[in-house]
C-alpha positions in Angstrom: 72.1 135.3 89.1 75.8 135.6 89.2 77.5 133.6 86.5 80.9 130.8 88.5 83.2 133.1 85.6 82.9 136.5 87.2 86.8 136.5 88.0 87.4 135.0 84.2 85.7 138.3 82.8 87.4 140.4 85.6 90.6 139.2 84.3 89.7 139.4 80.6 89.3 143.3 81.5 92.6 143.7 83.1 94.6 141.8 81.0 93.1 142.6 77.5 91.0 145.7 78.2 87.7 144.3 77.1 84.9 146.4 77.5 82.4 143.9 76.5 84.0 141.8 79.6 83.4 144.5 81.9 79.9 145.1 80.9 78.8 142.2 81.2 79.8 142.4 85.2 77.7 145.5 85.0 74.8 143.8 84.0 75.0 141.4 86.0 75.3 142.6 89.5 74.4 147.0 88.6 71.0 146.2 90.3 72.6 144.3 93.4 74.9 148.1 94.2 72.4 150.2 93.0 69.9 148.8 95.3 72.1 148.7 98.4 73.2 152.7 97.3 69.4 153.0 97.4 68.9 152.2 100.6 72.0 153.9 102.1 71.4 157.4 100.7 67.7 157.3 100.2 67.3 158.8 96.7 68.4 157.5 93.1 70.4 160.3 92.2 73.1 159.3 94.9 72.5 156.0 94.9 73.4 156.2 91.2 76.7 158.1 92.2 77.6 155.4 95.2 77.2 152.8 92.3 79.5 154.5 89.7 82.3 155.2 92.4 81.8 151.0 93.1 82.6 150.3 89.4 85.1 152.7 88.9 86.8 150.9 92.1 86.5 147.4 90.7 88.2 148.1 87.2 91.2 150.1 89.0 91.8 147.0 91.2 90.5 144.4 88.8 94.3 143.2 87.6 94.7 143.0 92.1 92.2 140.5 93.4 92.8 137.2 94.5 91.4 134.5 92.0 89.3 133.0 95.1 87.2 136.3 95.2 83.8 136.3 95.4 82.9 138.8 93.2 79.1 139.8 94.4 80.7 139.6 98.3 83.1 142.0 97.4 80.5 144.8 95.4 78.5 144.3 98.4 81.4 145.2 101.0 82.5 147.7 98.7 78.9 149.3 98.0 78.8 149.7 101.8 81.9 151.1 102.1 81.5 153.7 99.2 78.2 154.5 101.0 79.6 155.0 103.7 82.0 157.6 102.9 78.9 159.6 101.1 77.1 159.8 104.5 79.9 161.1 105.9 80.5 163.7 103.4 76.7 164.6 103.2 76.6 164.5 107.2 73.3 162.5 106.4 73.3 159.9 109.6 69.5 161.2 110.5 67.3 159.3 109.7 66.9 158.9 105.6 63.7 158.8 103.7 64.4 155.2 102.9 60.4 153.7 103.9 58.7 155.2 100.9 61.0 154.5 98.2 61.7 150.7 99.5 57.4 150.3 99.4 56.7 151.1 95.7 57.4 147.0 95.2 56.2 145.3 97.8 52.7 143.8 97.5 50.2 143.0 100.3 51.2 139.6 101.5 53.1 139.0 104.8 56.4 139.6 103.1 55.5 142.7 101.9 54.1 144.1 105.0 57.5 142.7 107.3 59.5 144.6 103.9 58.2 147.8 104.6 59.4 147.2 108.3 62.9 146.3 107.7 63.7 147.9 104.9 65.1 151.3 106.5 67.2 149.1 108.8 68.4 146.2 106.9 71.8 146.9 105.6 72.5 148.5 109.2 71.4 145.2 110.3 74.0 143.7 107.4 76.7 145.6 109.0 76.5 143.9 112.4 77.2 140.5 110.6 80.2 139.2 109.6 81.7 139.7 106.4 81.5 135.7 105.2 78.0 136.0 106.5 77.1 139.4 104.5 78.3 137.8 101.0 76.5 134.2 102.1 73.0 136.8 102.8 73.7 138.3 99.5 74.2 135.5 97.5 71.6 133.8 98.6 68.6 136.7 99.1 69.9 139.7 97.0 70.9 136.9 93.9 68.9 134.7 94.4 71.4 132.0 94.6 70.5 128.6 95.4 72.0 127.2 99.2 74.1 124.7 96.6 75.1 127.7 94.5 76.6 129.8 97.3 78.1 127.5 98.9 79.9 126.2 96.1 81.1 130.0 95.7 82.3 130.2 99.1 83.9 126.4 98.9 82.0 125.1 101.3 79.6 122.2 101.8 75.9 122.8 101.3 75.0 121.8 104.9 77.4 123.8 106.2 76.3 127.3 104.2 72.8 126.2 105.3 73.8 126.3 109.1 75.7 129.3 108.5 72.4 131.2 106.7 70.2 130.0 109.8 72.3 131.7 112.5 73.1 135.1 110.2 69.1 135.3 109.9 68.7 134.8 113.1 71.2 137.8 114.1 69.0 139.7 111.7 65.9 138.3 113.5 67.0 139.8 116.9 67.8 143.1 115.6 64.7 143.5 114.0 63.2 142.8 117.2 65.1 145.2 119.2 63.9 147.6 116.7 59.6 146.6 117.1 59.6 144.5 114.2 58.5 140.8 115.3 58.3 138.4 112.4 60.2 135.1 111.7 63.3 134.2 109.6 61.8 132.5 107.1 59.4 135.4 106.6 62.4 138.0 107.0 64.2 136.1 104.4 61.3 135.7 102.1 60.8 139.4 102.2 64.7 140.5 101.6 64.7 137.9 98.5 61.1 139.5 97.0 62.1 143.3 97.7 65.6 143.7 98.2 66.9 144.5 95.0 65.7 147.5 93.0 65.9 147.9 89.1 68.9 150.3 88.5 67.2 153.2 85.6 67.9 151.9 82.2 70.5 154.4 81.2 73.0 153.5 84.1 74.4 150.2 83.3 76.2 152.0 80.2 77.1 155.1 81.5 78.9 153.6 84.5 80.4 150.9 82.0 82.3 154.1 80.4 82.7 155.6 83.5 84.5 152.5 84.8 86.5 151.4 82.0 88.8 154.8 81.5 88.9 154.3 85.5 87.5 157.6 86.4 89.5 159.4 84.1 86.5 161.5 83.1 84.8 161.5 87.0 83.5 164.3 88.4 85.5 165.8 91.5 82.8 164.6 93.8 82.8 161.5 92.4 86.5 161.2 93.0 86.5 162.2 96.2 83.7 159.3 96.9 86.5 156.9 95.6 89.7 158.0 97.9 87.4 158.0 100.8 85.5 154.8 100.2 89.4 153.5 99.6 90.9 154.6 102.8 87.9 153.3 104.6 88.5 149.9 102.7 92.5 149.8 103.3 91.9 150.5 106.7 89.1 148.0 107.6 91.5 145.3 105.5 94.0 145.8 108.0 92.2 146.0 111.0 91.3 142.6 109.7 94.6 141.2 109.3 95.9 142.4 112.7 92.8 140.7 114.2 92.5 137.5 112.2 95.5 137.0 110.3 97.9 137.1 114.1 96.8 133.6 115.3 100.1 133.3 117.3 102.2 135.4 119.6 105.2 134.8 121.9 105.3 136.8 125.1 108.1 140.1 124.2 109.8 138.1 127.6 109.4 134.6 126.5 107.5 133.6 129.0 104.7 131.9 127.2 102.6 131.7 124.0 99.2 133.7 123.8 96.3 132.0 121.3 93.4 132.2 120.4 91.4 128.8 122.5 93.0 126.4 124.7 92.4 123.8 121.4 95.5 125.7 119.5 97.3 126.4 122.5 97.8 122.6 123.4 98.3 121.3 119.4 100.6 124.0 118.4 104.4 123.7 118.1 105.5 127.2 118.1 109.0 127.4 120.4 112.2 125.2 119.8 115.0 124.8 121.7 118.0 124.5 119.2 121.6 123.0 119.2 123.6 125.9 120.8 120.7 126.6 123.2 119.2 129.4 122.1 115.1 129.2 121.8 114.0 129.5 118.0 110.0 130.7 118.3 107.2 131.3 115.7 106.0 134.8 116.9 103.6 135.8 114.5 101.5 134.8 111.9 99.3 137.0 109.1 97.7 136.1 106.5 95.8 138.2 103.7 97.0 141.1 101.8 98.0 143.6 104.6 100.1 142.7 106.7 101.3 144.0 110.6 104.8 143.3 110.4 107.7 142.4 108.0 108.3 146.1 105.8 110.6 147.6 106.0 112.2 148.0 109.4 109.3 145.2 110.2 106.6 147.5 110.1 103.1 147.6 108.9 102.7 146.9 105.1 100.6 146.3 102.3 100.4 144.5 98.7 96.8 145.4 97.6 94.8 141.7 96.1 97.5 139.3 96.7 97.7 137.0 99.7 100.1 135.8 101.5 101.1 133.9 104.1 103.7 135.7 106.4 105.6 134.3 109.4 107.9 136.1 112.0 110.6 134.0 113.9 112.0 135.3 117.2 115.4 133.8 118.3 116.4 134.2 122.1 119.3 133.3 123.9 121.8 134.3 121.8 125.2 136.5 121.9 124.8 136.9 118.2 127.2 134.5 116.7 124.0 131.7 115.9 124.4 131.2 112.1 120.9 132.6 112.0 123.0 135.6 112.5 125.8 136.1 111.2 124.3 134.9 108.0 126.9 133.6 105.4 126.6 134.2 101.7 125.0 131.1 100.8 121.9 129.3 100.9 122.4 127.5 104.7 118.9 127.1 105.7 115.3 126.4 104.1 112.1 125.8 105.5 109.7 123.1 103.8 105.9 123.9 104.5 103.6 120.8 104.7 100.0 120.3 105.1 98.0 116.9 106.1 98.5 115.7 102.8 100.4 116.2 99.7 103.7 118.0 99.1 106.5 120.0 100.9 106.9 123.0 99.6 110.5 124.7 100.2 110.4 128.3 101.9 113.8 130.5 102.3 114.2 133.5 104.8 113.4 137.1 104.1 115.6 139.1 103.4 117.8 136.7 101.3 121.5 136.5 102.7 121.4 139.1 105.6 120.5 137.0 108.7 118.3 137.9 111.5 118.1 141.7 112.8 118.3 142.4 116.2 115.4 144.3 117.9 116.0 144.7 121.9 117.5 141.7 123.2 115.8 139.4 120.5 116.8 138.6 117.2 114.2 138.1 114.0 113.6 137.2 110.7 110.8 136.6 108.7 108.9 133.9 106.0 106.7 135.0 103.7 105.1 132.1 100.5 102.2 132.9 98.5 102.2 128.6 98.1 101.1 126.3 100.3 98.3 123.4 101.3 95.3 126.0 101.7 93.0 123.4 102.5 94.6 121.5 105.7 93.7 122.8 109.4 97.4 122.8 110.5 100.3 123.4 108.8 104.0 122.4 109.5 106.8 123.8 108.8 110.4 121.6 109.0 113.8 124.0 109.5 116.9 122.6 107.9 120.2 123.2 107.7 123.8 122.6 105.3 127.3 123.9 106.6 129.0 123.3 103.1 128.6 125.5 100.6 129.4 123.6 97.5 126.6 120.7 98.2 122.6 120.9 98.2 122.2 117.5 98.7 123.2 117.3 102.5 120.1 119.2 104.5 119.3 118.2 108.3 116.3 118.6 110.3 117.2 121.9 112.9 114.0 122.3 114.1 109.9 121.9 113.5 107.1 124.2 114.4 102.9 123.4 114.0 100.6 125.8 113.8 96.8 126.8 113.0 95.9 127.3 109.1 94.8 131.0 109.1 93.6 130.6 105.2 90.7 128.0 104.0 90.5 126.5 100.7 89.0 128.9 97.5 87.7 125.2 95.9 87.2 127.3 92.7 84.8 125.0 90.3 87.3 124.3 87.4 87.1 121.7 85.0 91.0 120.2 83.6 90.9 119.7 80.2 92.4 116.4 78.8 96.3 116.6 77.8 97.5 117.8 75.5 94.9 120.9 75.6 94.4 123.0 72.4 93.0 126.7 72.5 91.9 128.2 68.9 92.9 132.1 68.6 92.3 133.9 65.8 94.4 131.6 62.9 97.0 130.2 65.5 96.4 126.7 67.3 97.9 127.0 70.8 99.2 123.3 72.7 99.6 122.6 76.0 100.7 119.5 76.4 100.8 117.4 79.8 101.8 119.7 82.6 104.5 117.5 85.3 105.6 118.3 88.6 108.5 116.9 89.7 109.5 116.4 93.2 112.6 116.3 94.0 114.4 115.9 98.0 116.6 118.1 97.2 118.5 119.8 93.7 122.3 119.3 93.5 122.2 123.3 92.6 119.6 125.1 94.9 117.4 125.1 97.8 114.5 123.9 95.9 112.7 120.9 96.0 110.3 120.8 92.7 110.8 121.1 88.8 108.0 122.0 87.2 107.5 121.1 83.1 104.8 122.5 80.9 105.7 122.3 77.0 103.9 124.2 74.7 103.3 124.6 70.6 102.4 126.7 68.2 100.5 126.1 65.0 99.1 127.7 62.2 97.4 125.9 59.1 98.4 122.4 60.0 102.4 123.8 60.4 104.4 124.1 63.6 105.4 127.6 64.0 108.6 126.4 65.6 109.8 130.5 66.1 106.9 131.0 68.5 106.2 129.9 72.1 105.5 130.7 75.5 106.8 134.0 76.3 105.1 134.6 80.3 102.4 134.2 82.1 100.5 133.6 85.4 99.1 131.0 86.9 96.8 129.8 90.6 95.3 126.9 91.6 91.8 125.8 92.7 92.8 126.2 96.5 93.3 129.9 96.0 97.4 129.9 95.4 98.4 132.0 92.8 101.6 133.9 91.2 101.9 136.5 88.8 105.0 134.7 86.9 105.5 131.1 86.2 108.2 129.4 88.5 109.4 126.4 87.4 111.3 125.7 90.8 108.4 126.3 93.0 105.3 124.3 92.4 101.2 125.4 92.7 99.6 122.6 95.0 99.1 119.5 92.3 96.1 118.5 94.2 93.9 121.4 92.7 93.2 122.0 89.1 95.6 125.0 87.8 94.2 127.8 85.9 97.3 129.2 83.7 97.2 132.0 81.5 99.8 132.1 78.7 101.0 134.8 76.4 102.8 133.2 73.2 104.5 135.6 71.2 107.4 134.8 68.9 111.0 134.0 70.2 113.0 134.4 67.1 112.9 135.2 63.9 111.0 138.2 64.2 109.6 140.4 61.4 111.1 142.8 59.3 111.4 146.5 61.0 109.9 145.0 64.6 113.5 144.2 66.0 115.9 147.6 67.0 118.9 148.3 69.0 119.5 151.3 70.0 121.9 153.3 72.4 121.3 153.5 75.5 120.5 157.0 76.9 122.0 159.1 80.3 120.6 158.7 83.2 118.0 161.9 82.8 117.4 162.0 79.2 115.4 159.2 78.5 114.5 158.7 74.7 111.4 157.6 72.6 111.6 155.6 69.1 108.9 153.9 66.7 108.7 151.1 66.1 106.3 149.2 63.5 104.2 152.6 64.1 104.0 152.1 68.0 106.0 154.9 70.0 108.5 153.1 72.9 110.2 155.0 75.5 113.7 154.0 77.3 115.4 155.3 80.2 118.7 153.9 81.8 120.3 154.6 85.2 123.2 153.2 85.1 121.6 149.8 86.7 118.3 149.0 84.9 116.8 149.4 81.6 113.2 150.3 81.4 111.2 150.1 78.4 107.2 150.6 77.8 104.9 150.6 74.5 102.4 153.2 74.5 99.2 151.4 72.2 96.1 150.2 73.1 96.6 147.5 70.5 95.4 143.9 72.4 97.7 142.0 70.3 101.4 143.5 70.2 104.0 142.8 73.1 107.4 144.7 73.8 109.8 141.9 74.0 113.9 142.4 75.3 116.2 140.6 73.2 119.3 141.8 75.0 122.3 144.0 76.1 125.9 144.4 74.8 128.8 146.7 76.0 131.1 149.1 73.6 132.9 146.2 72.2 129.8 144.2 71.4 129.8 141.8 74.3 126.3 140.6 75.0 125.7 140.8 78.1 124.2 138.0 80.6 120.7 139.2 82.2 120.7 139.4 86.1 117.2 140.3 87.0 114.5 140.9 85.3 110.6 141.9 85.4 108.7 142.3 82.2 104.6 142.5 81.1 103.4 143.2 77.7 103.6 146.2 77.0 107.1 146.9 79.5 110.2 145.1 80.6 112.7 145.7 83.0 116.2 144.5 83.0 119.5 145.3 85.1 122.6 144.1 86.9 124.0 142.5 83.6 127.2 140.7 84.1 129.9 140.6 80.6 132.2 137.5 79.5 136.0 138.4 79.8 138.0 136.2 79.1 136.8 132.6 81.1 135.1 135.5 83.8 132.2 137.0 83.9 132.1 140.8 85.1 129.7 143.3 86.5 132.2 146.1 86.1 131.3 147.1 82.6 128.0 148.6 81.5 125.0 147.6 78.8 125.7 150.5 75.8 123.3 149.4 73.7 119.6 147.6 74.1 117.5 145.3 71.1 114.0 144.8 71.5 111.1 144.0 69.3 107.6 144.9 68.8 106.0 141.3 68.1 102.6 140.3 67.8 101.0 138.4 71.1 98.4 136.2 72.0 96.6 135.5 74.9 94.7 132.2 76.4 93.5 130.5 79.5 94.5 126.5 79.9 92.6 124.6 82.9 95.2 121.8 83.8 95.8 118.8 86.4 99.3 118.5 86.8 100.9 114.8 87.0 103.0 114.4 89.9 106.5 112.5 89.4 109.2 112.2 92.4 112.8 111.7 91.3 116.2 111.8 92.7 
């Protein structure tokens, strides 16, 4: 049975590289693929290939999945995908010699005999069922899971996940029947949980381990081919998905109505507003997931493989063009603050930053797009507000509200906060989280944003404060499914859920002798490579970011920027900034003249260091404090 830390040891492979991480998702769920293979390609060789090319899959996207995934419903989809793409190839959809080698273990009860039967049509059978309903089958009859187990996987209740497993066997019931096979579901089931999985041969589990972990770098060209095609069939099945699920509103192009899914949404929905100057503000569309139908570039079809988010479109009618929607001045002027049924607001800002609405046609659009917000209410509202004076954040006023459906449901991942302050023992070093505080806030005197968020942290080492070291980055979700790849303090995780953070701690200052170096910054197309502390680093300048990256497959070292200065020695201020441990990048600096700051002059020379890191996981309820 599959273990409620798959995604832990997922994450432990992408973010540290461990092997033994990886394997152990091998062992555990090599015989769930290999069997499905089995009974797509009808012989152990290919099955054996399908289950590689599934690996190999899983550790290039491990570092992309959403923390909410369930791990054994995604092998399965992917399994079926990948097998897919080898009937293709193989121009194999005859019928497959799948009866004899799904008999060798059944036995002669009633199961056994109704096995035989359905074995050469079952996952064709799997394939007419939805996806929720494929991973619920799985979990329960290819695992083994208990009905409490998988529904607590899926974050649902028990007597729900029952319901939901008597109507998917009776789908498989009927087509069973349409095939000559009459039996019923509690015998179908009993037979899929006795035979359906196959023991994968003994010397697989490790060679697809290697396989997997250098990614395919050592794949055979058929192999590879398996993957891109079992990839395209996966990218384009995702966003079939999102055009078809994640669209749960749409305004007529004319305006002339609202077209939903049932009646129910259409009469508790507030998608269209009419606004001050007369113009019609609507909520046009809605996706949710990690493809997405709208909002690229020129608002077209677009992508960001493993991480969800919520994205909205807003159509404005009626107007010559001079709304402030518009003609968009250079300063925060309207926010959006997302609520559920309960809990907080969470502010929301229009995409892109600063430029207004585009015209398309006669219309006028923009777009909202959070990766934050209440996952687990039915409806969601959003609130449009507005300032005219530029100097104050304190003044916001309603414009406009809209309700709408909840296209996402709640991940209710199974963690467990630990008491405050946490401590986390690695290697010699004792690492401290102490309470973790949300503050909400109306509104900031400074910015748009309505929440501060507080999480101190210490380091020690033999009973002494290491006072140079703390936390450097990390990531963090929540049990509802939100999640970020970088800690922002001004916009909050829901504190309803438990939050799952993991911290790299590396030290700020004082650094080592010979790990700390500046060096001059190179032209545009001759980037340059140093050593430092016996680690090789490459940098490469273009006049408007700085990008650095440590070639070692060292766990526990981290390239860390220190900072900029011009010819003179002016340290420069940092602008923007993205970083990860083993790169940074930095750009659009801005200099000190005078009481001024500049972006006129340019960075000549860069310090970084090479400092030892170290990585942990903290499980943590937040405390939620409102202020002023």
């Amino acid at each position: 049975m599959a273990e409620a830390n798959d995604m832990d040891r997922l994450w432990e492979f992408a973010q540290q590289h461990s092997e033994t991480a990886f394997a152990e998702l091998v062992r555990q769920h090599l015989n769930l693929v290999y069997s499905v293979a089995l009974r797509f390609t009808g012989n152990t060789s290919d099955a054996q290939d399908v289950a590689q090319a599934v690996f190999i899959i899983l550790a290039q996207k491990a570092a992309l999945l959403p923390a909410r995934t369930v791990l054994t419903g995604w092998l399965y989809e992917t399994t079926r995908f990948t097998a897919l793409r080898w009937l293709r190839s193989q121009a194999r959809r005859q019928a497959r010699e799948q009866e004899a080698s799904m008999q060798s273990n059944t036995d002669g009860d009633e199961s056994g005999a109704v096995w035989s039967q359905i074995a050469p049509h079952l996952e064709t059978a799997m394939s007419r069922l939805g996806e929720r309903d494929r991973t619920l089958l799985a979990l329960r009859y290819y695992e083994n899971q208990t009905g409490a187990q998988a529904a607590a996987r899926l974050g649902i209740q028990e007597e729900a996940a029952r319901r939901q497993t008597n109507r998917a066997l009776e789908k498989l019931r009927r087509f069973f029947l349409q095939r000559g096979v009459s039996s019923t579901t509690a015998v179908i089931a009993g037979a899929i949980s006795a035979n359906s999985i196959q023991m994968a041969p003994a010397a697989l589990a490790a060679t697809v381990t290697a396989a997997a972990v250098a990614k395919g770098a050592g794949a055979s060209a058929s192999t590879l081919t398996l993957i891109k095609g079992a990839l395209k069939i996966m990218a384009w099945t995702k966003a079939k998905s999102a055009i078809a699920l994640g669209v749960c509103a749409l305004v007529a192009a004319g305006g002339s109505g609202v077209l939903m899914h049932t009646a129910a949404v259409r009469a508790n929905s507030v998608l269209r507003q009419r606004l001050d100057d007369g113009s019609v503000l609507a909520l046009s569309r809605i996706s949710f997931g990690d493809h997405h139908p709208f909002g690229g570039r020129d608002n077209k079809p677009w992508s960001w493989p493993g991480h969800e988010q919520l994205l909205l479109e807003f159509r404005l009618d009626g107007n010559r063009g001079d709304s402030p929607l518009v003609t968009h001045p250079f300063f925060r002027q309207f926010r959006f603050l997302l609520r559920g049924n309960q809990g907080i607001e969470f502010v929301e800002q229009f995409e892109p930053e600063f430029q207004g609405f585009t015209k398309v046609g006669n219309a006028y659009y923009g777009n909202v797009e959070t990766d934050i917000f209440p996952r687990d209410s039915r409806w969601l509202w959003m609130r449009l507000e507005r300032r005219d004076d530029s100097k104050r954040y304190d003044n916001w006023r309603p414009v406009a509200e809209f309700k709408f459906p909840n296209p996402a449901t709640s991940a209710n991942q199974p963690w467990t906060a630990a008491p405050a302050p946490a401590t986390n023992r690695v290697g010699d070093l004792d690492l401290v989280l102490k309470q973790v505080q949300l503050k909400v806030v109306p509104s900031r005197t400074n910015d748009i944003w309505n929440h501060i968020v507080t999480m101190p942290t210490e380091v020690w080492k033999a009973g002494v404060q290491m006072t140079n070291w703390g936390m450097a980055f990390g990531a963090w979700s929540d049990a509802s499914g939100n999640s970020l790849d970088v800690i922002q303090y001004h916009r909050s995780l829901d504190p309803r859920f438990v939050w799952k953070l993991n911290l790299d701690f590396e030290p700020l200052a004082d650094f080592p002798p010979g790990s700390l170096v500046t060096l001059a910054l190179p032209r545009p197309t001759q980037p340059v490579t140093t050593n430092v502390m016996g680690v090789s680093v490459t940098v490469s300048f273009d006049h408007q970011w700085i990008d650095a990256t440590m070639a070692t497959n060292k766990p526990g070292l981290a390239l860390k920027f220190i900072g900029v200065a011009d010819d003179a020695g002016v340290p420069g201020e940092m602008g923007a900034a993205s970083w990860s441990r083993l790169s940074f990048r930095e750009g659009s600096f801005m200099f000190k003249k005078g009481n001024n700051f500049t972006a006129a002059d340019q960075p000549a020379t860069v310090t970084f260091a090479v400092v030892p890191n170290v990585h942990t996981t903290f499980y943590m309820q937040p405390v939620v404090v409102t202020g002023d």
